[in-house]
C-alpha positions as CSV (number, residue, x, y, z in Angstrom):
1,X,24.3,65.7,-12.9
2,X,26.3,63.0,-14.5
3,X,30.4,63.1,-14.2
4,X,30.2,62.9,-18.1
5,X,28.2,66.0,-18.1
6,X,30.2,68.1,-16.0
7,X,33.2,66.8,-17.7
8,X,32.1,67.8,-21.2
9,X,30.7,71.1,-19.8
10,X,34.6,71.8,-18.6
11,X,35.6,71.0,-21.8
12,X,33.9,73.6,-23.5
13,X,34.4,76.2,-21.4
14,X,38.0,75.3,-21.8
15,X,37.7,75.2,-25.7
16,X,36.0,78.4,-25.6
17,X,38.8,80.0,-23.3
18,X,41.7,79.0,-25.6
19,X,39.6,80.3,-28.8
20,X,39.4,83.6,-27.0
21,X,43.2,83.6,-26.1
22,X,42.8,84.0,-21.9
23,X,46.0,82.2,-20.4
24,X,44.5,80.3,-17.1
25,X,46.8,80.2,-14.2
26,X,48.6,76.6,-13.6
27,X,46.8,75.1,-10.6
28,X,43.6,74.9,-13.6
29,X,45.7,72.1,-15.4
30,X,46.3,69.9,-12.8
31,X,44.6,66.3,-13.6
32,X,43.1,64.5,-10.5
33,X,45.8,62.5,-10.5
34,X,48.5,65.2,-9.6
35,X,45.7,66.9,-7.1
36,X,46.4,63.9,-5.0
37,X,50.1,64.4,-4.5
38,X,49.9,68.0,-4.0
39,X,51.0,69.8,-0.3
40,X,50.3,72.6,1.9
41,X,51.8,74.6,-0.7
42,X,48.4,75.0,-2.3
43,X,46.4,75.3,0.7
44,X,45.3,78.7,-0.6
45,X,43.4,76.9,-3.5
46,X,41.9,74.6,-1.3
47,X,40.6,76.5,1.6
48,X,39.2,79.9,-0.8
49,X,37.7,77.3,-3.2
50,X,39.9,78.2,-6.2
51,X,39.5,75.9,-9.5
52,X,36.9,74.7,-11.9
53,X,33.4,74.6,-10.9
54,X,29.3,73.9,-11.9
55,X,26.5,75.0,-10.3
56,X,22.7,73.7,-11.3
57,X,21.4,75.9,-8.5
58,X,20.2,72.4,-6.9
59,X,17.4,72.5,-9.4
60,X,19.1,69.6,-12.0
61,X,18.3,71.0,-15.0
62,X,21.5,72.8,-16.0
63,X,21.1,72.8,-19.9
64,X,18.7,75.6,-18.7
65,X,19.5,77.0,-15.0
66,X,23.4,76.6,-14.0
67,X,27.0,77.2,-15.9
68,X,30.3,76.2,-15.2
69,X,32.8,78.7,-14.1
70,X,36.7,79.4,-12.7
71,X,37.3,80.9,-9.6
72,X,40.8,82.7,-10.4
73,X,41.2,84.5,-7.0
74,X,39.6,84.7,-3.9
75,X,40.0,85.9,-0.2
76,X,38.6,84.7,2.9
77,X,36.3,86.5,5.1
78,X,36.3,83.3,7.8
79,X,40.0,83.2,7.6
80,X,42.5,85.9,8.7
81,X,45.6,84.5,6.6
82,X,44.2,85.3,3.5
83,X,44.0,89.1,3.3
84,X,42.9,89.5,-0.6
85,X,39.8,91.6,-0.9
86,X,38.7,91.0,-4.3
87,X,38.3,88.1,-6.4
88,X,38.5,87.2,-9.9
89,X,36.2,84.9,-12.1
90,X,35.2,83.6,-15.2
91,X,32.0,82.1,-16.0
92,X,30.9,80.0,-19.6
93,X,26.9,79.7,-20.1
94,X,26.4,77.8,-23.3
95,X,23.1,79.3,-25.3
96,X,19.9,78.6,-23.5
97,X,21.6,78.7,-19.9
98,X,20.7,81.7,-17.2
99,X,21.7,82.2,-13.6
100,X,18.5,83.3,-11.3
101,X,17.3,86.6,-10.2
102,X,19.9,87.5,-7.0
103,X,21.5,90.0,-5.0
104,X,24.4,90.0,-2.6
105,X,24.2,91.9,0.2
106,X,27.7,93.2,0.2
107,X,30.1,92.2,-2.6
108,X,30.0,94.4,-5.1
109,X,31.2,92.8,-8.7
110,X,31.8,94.0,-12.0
111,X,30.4,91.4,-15.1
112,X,32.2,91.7,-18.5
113,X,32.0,90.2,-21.4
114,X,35.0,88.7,-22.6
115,X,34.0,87.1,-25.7
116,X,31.3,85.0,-27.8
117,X,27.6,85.4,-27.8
118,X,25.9,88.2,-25.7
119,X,24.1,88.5,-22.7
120,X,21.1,90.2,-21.1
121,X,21.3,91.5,-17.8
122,X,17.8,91.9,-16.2
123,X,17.8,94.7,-12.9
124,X,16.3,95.4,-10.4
125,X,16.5,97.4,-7.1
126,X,15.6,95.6,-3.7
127,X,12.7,96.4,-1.4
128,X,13.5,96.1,2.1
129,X,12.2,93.1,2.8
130,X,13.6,91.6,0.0
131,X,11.2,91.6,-3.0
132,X,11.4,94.0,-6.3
133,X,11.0,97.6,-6.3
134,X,9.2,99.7,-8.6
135,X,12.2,102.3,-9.0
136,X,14.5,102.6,-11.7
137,X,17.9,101.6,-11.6
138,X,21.3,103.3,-12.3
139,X,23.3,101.6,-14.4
140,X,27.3,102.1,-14.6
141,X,28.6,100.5,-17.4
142,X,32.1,101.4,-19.0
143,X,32.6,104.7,-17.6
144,X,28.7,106.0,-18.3
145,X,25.9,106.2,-15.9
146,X,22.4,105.8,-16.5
147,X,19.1,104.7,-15.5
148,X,16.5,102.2,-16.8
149,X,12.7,101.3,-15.8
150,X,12.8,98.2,-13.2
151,X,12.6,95.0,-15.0
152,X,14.8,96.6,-18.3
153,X,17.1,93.6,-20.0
154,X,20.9,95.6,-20.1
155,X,22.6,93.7,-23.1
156,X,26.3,93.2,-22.9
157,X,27.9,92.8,-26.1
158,X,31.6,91.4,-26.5
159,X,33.8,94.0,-24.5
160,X,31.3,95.8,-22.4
161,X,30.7,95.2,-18.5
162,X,27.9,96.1,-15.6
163,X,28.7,97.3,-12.3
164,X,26.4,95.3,-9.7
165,X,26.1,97.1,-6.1
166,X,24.6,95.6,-3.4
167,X,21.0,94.7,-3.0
168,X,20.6,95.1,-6.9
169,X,18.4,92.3,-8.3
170,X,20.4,90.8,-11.5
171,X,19.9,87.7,-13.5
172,X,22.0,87.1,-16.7
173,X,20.8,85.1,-19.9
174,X,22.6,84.4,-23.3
175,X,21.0,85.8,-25.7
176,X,19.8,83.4,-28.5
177,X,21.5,83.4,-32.2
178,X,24.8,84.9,-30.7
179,X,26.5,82.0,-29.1
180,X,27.9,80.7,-26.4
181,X,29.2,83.7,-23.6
182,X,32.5,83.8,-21.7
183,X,31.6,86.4,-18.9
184,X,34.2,87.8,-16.7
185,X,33.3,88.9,-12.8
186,X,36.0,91.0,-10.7
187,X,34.6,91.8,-7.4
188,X,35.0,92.5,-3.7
189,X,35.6,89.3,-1.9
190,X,33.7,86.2,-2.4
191,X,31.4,84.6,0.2
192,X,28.6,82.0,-1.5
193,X,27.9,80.7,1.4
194,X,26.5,83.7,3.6
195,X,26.3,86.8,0.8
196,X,23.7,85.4,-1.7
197,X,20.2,86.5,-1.5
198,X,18.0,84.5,-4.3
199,X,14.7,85.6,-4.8
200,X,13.7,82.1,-4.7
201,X,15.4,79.4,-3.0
202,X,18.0,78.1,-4.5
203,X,20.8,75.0,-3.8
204,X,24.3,74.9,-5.1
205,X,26.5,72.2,-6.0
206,X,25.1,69.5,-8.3
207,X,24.4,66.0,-7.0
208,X,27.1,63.7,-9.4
209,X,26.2,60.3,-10.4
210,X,29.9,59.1,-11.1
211,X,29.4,57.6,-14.6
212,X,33.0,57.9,-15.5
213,X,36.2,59.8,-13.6
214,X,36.5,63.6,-13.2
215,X,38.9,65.2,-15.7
216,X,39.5,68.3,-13.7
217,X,38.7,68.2,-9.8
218,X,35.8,70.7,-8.8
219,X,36.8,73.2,-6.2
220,X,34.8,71.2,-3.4
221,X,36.3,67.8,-4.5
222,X,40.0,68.5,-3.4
223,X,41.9,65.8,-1.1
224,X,43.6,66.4,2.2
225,X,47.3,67.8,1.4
226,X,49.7,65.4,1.7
């Protein structure tokens, strides 16, 4: 991706944040500029990957596959200091962008809506050896339970959330004609690195082509403290 790209993609999600009234944390305003003079104080943000973010899933075609996001909160599972279990996001997926089908094999999360478009939530339970199984699912949504066929699209209007449980299949789409989506995820604690299980393979972070300077740092982009 270009830096332009991911730099109006930020923007957005930021416009669309304000419109909807959620107050982000201060550490989410800090230009590049003040990231360079900032100590051990904010190690925290550094080492659980706190901050803005994009992922294209590797794939670089994020108008269609990828979103940018705000991790909140976060804990640590390599690193003993940080003791939070739970972490705290917020995603933006303009219309016409999805997140591939995955499972994690032991955060458990909740996905809300918190305001725009809506989005479509296609489940599935996991074999053992990974592929999908021909069982339905329960769905706990908002204080109800109930199942759906394998492969059923769960739309989340503005306001209403999905629990996901481990080894349950889930992609997530905007739906089209309802705008863009700011999702919410609260969730046991975070670890991309070792608790994703994509049913095809999948990358990450985008490869940047620095076309002009960041406006916000992404949360693998941080200096050294000083």
């Amino acid at each position: 991706m270009k830096r332009s790209e991911i730099n109006q993609a930020l923007k957005q999600m930021e416009a669309l944040i304000q419109e909807k009234k959620f107050a982000l944390p201060p550490f989410c305003n800090f230009t590049p500029e003040e990231w360079q003079e900032k100590g051990h104080e904010y190690d925290e943000i550094r080492d659980n990957m706190l901050g803005w973010d994009i992922t294209d899933y590797g794939l670089g075609d994020f108008d269609k596959v990828g979103f940018s996001l705000i991790t909140l909160r976060n804990g640590n599972v390599k690193l003993d200091k940080y003791t939070k279990t739970y972490a705290e996001k917020l995603l933006f997926l303009k219309e016409g962008q999805m997140a591939p089908m995955h499972f994690h094999w032991n955060k458990m999360e909740d996905i809300i809506n918190r305001g725009g478009g809506n989005v479509l939530i296609t489940v599935y339970n996991s074999t053992e050896d990974g592929g999908f199984a021909d069982t339905d699912v329960t769905i706990n949504s908002d204080g109800r339970e109930y199942t759906v066929p394998a492969g059923t699209k769960v739309r989340l209007t503005p306001g209403e959330s999905i629990t996901v449980y481990p080894y349950m299949y889930h992609d997530f789409y905007v739906e089209e004609g309802f705008g863009d989506v700011l999702l919410g995820e609260v969730s046991m604690c975070n670890d991309d690195e070792n608790d994703n299980r994509f049913y095809e393979s999948m990358g990450r972070f985008p490869t940047i082509e620095e076309d002009e300077p960041p406006y916000r740092l992404l949360c693998n982009e941080y200096p050294k403290a000083k």
